[in-house]
CHARMM-style PDB file with segment names, atoms N, HN, CA, C and O in Angstrom:
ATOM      1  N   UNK     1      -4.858   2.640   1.348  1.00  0.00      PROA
ATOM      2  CA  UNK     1      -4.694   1.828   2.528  1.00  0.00      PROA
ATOM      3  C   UNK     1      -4.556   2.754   3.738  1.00  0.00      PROA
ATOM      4  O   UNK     1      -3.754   3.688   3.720  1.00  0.00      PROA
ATOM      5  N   UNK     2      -5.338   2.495   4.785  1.00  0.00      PROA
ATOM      6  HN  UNK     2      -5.990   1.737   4.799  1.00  0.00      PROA
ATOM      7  CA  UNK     2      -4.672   2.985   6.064  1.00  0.00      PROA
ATOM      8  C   UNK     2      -3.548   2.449   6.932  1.00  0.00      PROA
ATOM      9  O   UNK     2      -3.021   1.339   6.854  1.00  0.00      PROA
ATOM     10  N   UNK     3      -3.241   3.565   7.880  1.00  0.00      PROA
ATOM     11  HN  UNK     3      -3.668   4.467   7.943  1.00  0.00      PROA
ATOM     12  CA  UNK     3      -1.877   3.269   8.574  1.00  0.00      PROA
ATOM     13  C   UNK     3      -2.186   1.877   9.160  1.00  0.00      PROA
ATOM     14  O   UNK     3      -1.577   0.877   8.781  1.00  0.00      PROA
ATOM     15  N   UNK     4      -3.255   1.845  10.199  1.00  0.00      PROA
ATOM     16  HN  UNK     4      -3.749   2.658  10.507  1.00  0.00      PROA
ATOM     17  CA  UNK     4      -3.724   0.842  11.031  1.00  0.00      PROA
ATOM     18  C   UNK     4      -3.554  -0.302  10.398  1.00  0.00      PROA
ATOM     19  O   UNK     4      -2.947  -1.260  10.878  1.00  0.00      PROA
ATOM     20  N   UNK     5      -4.176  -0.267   9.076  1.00  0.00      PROA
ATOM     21  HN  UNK     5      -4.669   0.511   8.686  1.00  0.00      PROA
ATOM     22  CA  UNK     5      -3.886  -1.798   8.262  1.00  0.00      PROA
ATOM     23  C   UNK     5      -2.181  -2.554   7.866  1.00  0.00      PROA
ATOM     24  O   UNK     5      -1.867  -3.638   7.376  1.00  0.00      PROA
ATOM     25  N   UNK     6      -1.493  -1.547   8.287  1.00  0.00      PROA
ATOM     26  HN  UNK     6      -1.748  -0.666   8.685  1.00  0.00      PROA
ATOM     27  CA  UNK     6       0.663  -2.225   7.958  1.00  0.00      PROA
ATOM     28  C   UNK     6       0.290  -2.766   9.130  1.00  0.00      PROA
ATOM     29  O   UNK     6      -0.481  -2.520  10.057  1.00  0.00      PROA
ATOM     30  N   UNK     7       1.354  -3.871   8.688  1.00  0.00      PROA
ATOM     31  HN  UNK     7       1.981  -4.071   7.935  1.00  0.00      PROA
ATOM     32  CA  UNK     7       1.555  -4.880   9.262  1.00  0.00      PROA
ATOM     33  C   UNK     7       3.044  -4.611  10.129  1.00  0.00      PROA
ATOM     34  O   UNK     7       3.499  -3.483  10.320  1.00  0.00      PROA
ATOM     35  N   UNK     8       3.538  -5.581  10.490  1.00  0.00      PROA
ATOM     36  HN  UNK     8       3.168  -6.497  10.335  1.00  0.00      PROA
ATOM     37  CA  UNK     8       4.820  -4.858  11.699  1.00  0.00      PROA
ATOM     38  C   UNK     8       5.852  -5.274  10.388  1.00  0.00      PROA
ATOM     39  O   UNK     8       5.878  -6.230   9.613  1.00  0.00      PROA
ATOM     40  N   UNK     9       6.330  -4.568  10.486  1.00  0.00      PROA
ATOM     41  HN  UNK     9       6.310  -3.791  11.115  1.00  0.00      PROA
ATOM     42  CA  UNK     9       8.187  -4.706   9.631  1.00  0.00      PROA
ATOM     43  C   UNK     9       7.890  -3.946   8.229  1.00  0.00      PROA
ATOM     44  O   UNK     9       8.720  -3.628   7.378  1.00  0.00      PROA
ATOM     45  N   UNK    10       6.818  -3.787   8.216  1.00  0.00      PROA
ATOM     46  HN  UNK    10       6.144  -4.046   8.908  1.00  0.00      PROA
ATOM     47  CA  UNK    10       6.174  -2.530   6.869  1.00  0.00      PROA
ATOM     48  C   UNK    10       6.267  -1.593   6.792  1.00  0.00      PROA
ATOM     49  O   UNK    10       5.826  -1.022   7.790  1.00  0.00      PROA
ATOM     50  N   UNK    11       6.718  -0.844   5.938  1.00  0.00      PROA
ATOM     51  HN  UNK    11       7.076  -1.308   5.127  1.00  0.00      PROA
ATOM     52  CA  UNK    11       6.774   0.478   5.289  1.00  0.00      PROA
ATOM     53  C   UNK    11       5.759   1.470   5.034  1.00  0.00      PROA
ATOM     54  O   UNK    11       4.673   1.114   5.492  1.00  0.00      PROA
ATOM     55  N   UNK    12       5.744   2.352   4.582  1.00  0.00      PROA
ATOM     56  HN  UNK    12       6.626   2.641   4.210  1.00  0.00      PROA
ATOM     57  CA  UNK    12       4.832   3.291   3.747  1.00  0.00      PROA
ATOM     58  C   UNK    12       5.110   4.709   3.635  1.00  0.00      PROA
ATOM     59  O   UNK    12       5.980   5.273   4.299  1.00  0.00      PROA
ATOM     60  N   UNK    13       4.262   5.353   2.678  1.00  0.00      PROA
ATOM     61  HN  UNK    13       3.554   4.895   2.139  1.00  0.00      PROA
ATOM     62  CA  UNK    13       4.178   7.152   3.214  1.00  0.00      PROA
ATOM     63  C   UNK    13       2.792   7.191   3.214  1.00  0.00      PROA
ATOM     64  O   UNK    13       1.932   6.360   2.924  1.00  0.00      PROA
ATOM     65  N   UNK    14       2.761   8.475   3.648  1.00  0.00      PROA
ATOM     66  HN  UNK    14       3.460   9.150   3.884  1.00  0.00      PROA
ATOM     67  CA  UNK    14       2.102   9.215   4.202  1.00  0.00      PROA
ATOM     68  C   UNK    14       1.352   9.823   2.903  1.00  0.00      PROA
ATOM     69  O   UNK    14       1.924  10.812   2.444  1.00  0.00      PROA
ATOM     70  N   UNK    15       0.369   9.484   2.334  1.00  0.00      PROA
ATOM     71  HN  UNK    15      -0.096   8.681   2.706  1.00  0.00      PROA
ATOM     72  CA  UNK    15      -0.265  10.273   1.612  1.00  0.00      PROA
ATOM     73  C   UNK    15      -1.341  11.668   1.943  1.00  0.00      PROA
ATOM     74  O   UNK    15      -1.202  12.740   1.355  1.00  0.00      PROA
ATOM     75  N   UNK    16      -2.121  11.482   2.705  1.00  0.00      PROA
ATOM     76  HN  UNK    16      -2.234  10.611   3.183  1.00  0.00      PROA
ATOM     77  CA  UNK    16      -3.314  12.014   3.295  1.00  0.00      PROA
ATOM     78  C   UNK    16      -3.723  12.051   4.462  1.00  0.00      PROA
ATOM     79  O   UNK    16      -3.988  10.907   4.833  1.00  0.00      PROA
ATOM     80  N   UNK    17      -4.027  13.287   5.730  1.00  0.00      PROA
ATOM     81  HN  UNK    17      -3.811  14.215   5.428  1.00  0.00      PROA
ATOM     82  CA  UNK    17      -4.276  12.735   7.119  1.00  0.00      PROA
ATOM     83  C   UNK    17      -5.776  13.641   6.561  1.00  0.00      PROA
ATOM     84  O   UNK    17      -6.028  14.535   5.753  1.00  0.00      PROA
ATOM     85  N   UNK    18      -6.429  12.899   7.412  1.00  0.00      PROA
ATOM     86  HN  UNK    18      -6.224  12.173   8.068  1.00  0.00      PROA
ATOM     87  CA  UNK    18      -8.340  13.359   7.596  1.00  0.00      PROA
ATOM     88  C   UNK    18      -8.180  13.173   9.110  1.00  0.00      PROA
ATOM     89  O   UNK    18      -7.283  12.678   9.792  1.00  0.00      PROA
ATOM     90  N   UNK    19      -9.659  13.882   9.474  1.00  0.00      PROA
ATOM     91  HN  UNK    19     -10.388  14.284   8.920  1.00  0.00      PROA
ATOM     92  CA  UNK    19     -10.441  13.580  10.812  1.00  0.00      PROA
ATOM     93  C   UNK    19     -10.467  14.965  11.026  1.00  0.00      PROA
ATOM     94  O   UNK    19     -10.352  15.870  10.199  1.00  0.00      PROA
ATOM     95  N   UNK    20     -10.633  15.017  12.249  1.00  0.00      PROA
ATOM     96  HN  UNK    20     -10.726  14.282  12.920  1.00  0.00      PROA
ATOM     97  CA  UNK    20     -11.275  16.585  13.357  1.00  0.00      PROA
ATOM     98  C   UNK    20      -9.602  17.004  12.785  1.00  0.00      PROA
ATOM     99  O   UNK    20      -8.546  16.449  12.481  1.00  0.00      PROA
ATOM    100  N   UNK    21     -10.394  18.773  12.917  1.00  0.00      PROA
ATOM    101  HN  UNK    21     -11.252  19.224  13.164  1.00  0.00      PROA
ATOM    102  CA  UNK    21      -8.901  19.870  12.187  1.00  0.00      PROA
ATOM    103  C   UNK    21      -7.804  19.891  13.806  1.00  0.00      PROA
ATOM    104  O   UNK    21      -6.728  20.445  13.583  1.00  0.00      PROA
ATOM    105  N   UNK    22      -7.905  19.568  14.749  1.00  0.00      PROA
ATOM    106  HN  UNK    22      -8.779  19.118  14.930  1.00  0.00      PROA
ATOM    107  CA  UNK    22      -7.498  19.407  16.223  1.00  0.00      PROA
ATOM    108  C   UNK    22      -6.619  18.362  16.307  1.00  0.00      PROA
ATOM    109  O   UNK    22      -5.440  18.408  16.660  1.00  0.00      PROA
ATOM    110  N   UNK    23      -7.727  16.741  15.713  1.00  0.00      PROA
ATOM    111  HN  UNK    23      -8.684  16.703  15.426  1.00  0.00      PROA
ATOM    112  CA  UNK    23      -6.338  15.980  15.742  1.00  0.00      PROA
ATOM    113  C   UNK    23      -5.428  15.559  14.574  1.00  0.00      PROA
ATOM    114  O   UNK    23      -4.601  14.647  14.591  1.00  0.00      PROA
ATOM    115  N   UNK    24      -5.749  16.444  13.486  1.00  0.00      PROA
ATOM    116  HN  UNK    24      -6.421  17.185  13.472  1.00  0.00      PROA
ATOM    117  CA  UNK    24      -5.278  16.218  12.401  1.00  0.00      PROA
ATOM    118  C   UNK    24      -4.077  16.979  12.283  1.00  0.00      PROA
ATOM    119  O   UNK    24      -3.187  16.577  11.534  1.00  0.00      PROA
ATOM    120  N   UNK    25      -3.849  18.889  13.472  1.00  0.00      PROA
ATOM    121  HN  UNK    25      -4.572  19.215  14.081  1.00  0.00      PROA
ATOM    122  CA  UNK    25      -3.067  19.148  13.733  1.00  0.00      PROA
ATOM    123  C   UNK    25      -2.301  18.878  15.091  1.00  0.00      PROA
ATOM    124  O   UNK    25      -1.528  19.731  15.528  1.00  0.00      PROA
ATOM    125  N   UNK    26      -2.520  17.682  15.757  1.00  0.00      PROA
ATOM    126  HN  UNK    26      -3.148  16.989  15.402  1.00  0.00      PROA
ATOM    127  CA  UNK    26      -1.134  16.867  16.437  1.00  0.00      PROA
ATOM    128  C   UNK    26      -0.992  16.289  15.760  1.00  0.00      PROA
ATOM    129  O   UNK    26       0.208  16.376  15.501  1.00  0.00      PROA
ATOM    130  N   UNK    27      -1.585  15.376  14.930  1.00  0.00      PROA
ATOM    131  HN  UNK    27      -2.560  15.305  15.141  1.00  0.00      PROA
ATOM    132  CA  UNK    27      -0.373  14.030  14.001  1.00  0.00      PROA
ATOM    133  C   UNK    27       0.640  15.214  13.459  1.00  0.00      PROA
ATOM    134  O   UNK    27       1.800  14.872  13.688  1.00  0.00      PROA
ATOM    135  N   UNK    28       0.580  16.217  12.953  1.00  0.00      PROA
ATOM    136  HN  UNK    28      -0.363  16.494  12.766  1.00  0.00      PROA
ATOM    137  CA  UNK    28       1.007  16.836  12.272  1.00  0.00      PROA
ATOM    138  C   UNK    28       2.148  17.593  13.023  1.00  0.00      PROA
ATOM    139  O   UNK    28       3.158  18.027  12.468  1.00  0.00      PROA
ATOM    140  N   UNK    29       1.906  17.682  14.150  1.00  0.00      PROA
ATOM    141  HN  UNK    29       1.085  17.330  14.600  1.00  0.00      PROA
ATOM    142  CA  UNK    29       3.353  18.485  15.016  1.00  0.00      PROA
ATOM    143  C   UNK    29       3.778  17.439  15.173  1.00  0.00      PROA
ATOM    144  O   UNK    29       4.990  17.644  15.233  1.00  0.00      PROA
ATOM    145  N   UNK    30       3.507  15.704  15.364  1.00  0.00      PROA
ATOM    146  HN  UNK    30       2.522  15.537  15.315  1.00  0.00      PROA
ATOM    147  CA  UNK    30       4.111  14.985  16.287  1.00  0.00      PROA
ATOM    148  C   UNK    30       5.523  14.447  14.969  1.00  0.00      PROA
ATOM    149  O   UNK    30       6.602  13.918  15.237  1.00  0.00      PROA
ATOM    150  N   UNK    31       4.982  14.826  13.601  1.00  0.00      PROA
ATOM    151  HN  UNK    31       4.106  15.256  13.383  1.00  0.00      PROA
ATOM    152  CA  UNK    31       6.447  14.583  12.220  1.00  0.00      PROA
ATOM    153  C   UNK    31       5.085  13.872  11.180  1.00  0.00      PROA
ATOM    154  O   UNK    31       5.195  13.627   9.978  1.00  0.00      PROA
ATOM    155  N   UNK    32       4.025  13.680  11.903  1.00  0.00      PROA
ATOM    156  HN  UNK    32       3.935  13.879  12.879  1.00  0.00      PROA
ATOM    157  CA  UNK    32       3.334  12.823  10.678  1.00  0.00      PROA
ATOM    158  C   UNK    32       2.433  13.475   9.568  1.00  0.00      PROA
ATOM    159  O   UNK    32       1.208  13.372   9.508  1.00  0.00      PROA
ATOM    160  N   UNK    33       3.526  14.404   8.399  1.00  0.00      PROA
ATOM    161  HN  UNK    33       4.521  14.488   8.448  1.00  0.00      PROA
ATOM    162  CA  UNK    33       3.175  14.737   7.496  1.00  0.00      PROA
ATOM    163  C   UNK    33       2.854  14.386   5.964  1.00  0.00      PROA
ATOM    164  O   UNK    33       3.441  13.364   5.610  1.00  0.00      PROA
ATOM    165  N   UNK    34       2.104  14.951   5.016  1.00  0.00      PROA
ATOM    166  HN  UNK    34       1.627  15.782   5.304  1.00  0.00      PROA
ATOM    167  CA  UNK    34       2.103  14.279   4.078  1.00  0.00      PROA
ATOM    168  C   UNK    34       3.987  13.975   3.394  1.00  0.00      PROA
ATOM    169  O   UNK    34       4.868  14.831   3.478  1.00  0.00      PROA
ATOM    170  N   UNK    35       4.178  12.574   2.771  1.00  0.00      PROA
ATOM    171  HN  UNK    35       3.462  11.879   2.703  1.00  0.00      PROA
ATOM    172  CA  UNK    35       5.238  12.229   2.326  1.00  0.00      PROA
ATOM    173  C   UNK    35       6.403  11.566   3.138  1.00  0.00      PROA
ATOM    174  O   UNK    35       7.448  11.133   2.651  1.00  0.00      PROA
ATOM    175  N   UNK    36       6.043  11.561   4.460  1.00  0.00      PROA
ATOM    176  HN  UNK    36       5.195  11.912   4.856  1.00  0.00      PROA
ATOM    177  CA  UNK    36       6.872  11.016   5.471  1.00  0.00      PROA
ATOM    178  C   UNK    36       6.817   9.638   5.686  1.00  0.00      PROA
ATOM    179  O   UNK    36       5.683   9.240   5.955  1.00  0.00      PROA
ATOM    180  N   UNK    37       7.772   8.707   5.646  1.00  0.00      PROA
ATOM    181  HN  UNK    37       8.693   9.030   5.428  1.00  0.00      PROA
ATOM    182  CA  UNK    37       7.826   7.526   5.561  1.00  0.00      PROA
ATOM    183  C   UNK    37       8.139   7.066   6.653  1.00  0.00      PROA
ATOM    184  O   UNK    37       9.239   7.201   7.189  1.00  0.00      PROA
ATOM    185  N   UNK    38       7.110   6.421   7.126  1.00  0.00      PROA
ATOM    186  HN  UNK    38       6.216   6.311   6.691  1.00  0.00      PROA
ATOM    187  CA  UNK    38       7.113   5.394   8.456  1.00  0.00      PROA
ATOM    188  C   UNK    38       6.758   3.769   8.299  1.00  0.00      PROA
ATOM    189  O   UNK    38       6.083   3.073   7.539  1.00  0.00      PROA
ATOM    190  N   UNK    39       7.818   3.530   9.752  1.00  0.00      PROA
ATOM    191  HN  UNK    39       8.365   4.095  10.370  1.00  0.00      PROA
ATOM    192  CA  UNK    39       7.558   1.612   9.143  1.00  0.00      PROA
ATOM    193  C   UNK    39       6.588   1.532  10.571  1.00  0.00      PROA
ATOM    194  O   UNK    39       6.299   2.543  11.209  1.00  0.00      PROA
ATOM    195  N   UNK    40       6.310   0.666  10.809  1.00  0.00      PROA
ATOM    196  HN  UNK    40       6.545  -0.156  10.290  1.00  0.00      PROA
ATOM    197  CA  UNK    40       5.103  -0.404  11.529  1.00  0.00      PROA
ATOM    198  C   UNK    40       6.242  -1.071  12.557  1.00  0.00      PROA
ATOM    199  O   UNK    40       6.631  -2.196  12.244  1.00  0.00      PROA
ATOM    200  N   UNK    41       6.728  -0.544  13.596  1.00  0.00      PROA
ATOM    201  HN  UNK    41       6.412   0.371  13.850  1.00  0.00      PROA
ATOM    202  CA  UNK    41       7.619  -1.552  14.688  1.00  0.00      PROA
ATOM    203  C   UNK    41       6.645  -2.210  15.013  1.00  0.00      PROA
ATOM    204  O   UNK    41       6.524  -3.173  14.256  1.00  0.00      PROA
ATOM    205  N   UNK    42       5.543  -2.147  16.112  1.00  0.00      PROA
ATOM    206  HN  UNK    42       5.642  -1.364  16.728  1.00  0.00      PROA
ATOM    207  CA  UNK    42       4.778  -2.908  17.068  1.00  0.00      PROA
ATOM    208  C   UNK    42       3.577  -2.989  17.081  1.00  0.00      PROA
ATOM    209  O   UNK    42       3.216  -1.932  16.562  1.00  0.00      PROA
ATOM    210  N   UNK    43       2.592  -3.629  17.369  1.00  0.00      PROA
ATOM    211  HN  UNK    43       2.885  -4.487  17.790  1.00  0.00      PROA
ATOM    212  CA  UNK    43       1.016  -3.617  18.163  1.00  0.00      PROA
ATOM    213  C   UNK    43       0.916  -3.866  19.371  1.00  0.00      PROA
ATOM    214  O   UNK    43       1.426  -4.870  19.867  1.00  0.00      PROA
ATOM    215  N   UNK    44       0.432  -3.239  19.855  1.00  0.00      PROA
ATOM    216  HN  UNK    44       0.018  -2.423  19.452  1.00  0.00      PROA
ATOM    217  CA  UNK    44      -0.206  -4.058  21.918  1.00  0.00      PROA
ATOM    218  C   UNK    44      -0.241  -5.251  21.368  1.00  0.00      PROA
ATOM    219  O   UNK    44       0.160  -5.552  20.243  1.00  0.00      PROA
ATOM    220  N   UNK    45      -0.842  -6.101  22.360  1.00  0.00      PROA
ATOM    221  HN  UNK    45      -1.168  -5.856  23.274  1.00  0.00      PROA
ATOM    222  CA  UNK    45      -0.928  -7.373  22.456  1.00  0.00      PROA
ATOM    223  C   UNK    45      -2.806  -7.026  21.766  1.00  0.00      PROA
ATOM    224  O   UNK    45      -3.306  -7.532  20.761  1.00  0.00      PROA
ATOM    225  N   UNK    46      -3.425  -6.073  22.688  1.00  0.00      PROA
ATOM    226  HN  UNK    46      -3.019  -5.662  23.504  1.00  0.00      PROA
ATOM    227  CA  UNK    46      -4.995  -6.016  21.819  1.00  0.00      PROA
ATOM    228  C   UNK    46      -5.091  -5.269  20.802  1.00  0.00      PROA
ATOM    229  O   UNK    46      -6.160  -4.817  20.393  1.00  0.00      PROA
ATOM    230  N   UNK    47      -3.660  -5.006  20.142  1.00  0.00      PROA
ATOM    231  HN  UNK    47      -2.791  -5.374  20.474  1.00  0.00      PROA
ATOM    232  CA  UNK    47      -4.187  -4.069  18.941  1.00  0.00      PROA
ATOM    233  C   UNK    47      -3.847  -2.775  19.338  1.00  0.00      PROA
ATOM    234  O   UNK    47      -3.052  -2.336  18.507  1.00  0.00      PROA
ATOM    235  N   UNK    48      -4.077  -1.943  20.228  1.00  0.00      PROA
ATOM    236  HN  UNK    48      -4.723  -2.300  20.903  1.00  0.00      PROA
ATOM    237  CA  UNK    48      -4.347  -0.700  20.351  1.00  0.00      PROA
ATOM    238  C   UNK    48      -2.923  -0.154  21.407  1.00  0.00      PROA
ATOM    239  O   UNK    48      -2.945  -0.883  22.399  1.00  0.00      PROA
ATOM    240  N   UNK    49      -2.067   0.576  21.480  1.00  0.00      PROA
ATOM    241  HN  UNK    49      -2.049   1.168  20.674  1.00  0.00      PROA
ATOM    242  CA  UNK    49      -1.492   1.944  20.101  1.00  0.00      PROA
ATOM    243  C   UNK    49      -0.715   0.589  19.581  1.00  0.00      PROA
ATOM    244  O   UNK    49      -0.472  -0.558  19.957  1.00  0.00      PROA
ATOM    245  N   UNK    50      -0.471   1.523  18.409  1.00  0.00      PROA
ATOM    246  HN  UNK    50      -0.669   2.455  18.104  1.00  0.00      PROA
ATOM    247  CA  UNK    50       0.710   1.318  17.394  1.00  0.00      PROA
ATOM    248  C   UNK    50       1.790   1.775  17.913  1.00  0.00      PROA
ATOM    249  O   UNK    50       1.603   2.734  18.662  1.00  0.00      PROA
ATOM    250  N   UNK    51       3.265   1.306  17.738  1.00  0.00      PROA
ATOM    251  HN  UNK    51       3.416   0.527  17.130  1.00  0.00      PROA
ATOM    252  CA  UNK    51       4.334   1.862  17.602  1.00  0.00      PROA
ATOM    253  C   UNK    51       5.172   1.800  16.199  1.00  0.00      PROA
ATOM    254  O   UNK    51       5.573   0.764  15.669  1.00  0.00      PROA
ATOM    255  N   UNK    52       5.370   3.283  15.655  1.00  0.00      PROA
ATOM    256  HN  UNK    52       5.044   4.125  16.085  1.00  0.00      PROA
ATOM    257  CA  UNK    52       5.708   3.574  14.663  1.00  0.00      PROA
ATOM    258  C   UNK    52       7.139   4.465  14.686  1.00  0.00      PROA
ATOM    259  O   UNK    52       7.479   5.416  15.389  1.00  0.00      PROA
ATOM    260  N   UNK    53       7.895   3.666  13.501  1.00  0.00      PROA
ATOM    261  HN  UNK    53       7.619   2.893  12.930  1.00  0.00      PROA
ATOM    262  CA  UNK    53       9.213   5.082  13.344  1.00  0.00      PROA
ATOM    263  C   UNK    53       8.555   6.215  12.567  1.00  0.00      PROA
ATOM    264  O   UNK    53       7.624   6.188  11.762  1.00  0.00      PROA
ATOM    265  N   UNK    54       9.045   6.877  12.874  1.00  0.00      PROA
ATOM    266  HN  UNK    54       9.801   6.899  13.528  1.00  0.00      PROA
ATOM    267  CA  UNK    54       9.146   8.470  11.843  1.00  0.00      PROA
ATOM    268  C   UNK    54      10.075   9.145  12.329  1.00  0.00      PROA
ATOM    269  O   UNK    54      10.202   9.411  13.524  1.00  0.00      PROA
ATOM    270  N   UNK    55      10.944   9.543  11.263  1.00  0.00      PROA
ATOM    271  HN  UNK    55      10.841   9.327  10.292  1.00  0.00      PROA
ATOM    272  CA  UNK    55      11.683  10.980  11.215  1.00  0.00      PROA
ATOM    273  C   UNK    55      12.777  10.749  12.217  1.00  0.00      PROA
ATOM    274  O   UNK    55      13.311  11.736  12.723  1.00  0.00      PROA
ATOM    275  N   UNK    56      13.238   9.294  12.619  1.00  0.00      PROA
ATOM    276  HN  UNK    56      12.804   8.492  12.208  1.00  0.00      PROA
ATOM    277  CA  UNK    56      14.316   8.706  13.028  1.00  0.00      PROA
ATOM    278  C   UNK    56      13.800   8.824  14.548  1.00  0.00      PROA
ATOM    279  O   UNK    56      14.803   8.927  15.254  1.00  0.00      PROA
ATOM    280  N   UNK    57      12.724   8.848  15.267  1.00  0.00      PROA
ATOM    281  HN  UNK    57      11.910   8.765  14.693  1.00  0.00      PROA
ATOM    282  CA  UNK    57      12.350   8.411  16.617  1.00  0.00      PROA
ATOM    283  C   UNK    57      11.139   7.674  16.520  1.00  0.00      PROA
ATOM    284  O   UNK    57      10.614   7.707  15.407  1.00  0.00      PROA
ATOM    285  N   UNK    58      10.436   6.873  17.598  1.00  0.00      PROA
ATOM    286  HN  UNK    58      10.862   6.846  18.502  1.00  0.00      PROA
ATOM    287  CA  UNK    58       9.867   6.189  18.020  1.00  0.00      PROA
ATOM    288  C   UNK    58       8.496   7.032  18.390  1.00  0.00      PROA
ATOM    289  O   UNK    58       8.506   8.021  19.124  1.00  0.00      PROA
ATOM    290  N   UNK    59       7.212   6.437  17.713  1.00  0.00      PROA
ATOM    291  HN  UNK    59       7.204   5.634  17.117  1.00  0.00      PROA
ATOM    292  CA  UNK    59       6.328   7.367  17.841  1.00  0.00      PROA
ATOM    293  C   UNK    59       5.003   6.385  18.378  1.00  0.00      PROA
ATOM    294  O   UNK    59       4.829   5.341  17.749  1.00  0.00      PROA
ATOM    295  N   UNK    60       3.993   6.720  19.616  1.00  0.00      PROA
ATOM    296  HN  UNK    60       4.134   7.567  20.127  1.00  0.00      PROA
ATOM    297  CA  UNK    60       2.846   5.452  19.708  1.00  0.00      PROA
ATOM    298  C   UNK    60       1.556   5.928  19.539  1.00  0.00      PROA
ATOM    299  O   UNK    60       1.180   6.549  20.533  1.00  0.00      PROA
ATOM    300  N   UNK    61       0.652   5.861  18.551  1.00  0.00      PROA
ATOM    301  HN  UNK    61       0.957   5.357  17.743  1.00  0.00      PROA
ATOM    302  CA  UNK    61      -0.512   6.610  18.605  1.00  0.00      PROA
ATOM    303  C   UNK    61      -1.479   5.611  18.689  1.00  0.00      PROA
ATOM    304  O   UNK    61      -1.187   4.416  18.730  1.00  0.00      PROA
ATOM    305  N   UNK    62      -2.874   6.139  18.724  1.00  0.00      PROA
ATOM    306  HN  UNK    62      -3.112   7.110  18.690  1.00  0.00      PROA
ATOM    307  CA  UNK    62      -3.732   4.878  18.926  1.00  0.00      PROA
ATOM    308  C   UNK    62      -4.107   4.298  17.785  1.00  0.00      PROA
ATOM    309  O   UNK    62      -3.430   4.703  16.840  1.00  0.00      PROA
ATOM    310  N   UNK    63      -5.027   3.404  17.457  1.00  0.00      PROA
ATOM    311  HN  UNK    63      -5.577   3.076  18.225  1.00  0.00      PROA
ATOM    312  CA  UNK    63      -5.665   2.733  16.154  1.00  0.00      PROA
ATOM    313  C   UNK    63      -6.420   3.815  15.379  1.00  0.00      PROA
ATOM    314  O   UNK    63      -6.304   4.085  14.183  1.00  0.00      PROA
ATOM    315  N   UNK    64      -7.453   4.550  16.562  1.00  0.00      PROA
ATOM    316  HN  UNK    64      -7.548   4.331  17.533  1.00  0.00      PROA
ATOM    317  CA  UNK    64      -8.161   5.249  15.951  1.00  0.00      PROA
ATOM    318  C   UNK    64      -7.413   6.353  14.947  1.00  0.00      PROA
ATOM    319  O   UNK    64      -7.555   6.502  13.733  1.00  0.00      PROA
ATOM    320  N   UNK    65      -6.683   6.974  15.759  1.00  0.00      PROA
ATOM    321  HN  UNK    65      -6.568   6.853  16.745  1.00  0.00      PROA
ATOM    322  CA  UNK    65      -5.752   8.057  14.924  1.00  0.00      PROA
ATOM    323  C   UNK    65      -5.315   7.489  13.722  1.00  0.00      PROA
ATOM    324  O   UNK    65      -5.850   7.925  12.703  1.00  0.00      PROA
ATOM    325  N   UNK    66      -4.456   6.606  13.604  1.00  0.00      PROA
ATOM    326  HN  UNK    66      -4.021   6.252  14.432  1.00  0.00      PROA
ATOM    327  CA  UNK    66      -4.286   5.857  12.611  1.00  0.00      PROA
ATOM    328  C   UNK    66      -4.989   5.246  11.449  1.00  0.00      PROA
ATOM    329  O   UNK    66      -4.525   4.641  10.483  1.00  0.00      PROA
ATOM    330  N   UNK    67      -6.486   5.611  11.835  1.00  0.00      PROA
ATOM    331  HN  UNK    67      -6.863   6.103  12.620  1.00  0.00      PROA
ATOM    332  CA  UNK    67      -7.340   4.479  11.098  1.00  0.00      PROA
ATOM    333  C   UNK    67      -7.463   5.904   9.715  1.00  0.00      PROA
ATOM    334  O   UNK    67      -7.525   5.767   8.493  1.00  0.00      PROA
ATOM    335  N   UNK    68      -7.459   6.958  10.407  1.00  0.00      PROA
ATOM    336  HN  UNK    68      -7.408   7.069  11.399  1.00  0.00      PROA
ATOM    337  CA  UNK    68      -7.803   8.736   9.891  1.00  0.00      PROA
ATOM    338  C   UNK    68      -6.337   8.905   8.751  1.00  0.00      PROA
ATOM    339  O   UNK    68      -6.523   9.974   8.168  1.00  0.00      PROA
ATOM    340  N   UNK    69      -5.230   8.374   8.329  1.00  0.00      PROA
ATOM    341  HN  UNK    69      -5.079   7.506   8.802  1.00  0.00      PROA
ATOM    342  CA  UNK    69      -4.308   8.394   7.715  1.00  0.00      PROA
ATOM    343  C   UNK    69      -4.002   7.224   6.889  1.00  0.00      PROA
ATOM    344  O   UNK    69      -3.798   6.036   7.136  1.00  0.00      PROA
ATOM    345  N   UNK    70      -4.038   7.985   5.761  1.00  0.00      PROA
ATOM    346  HN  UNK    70      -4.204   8.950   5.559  1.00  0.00      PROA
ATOM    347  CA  UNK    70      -3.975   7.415   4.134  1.00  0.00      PROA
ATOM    348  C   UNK    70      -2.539   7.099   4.333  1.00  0.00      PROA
ATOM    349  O   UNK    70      -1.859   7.866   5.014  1.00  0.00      PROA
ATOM    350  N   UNK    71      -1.911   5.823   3.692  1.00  0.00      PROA
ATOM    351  HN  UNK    71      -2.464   5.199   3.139  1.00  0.00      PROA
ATOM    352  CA  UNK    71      -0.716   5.874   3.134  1.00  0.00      PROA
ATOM    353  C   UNK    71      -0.891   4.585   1.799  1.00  0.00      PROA
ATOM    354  O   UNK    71      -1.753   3.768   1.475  1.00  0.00      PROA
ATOM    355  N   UNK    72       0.667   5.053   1.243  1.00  0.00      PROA
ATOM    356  HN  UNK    72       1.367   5.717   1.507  1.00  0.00      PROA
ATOM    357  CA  UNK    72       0.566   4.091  -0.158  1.00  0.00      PROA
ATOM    358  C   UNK    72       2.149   3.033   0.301  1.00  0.00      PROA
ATOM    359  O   UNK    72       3.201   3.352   0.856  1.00  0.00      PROA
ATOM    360  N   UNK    73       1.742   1.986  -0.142  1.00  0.00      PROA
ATOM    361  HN  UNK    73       0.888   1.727  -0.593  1.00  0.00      PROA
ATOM    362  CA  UNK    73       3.340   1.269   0.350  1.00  0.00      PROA
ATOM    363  C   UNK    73       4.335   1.227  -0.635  1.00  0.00      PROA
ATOM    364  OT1 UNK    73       5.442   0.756  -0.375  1.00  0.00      PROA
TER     365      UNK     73
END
C-alpha cells in the first residue's frame, strides 16, 4: 500500500521509500525512514499535501511524494 492511500486516523510503517535519489534523500532527513510509524492527521480539502505525524511532530508533504512510499498497516 502507499502512504497517499491511509486514510485520516490511520496508522502504518514505513516499509520502502522509491523515486529520484534527491527526493528520496529529504523524506529521509525530514524522520521518514524505513520502520517509522506514522498516522494520517489530514488532507487539503483537494487532496494535496498530506498532514502526517512522525517521530512525535507534525509533518506536510505532497501526494506525489507520498504516492513514492511503501507502507504496511
Amino acid at each position: 500500500m502507499k502512504l497517499n492511500e491511509l486514510k485520516q486516523g490511520q496508522s502504518a510503517k514505513i516499509v520502502n521509500i522509491s523515486g529520484a535519489a534527491a527526493t528520496k534523500r529529504r523524506l529521509m532527513e525530514l524522520g521518514l525512514t524505513r520502520n517509522a510509524v506514522i498516522i494520517m492527521k489530514k488532507t487539503a480539502p483537494l487532496g494535496d499535501p498530506l498532514e502526517l505525524h512522525v517521530r512525535g511532530y507534525e509533518l506536510t508533504i505532497r501526494k506525489k511524494d507520498a504516492a513514492g512510499i511503501d507502507v504496511e498497516i
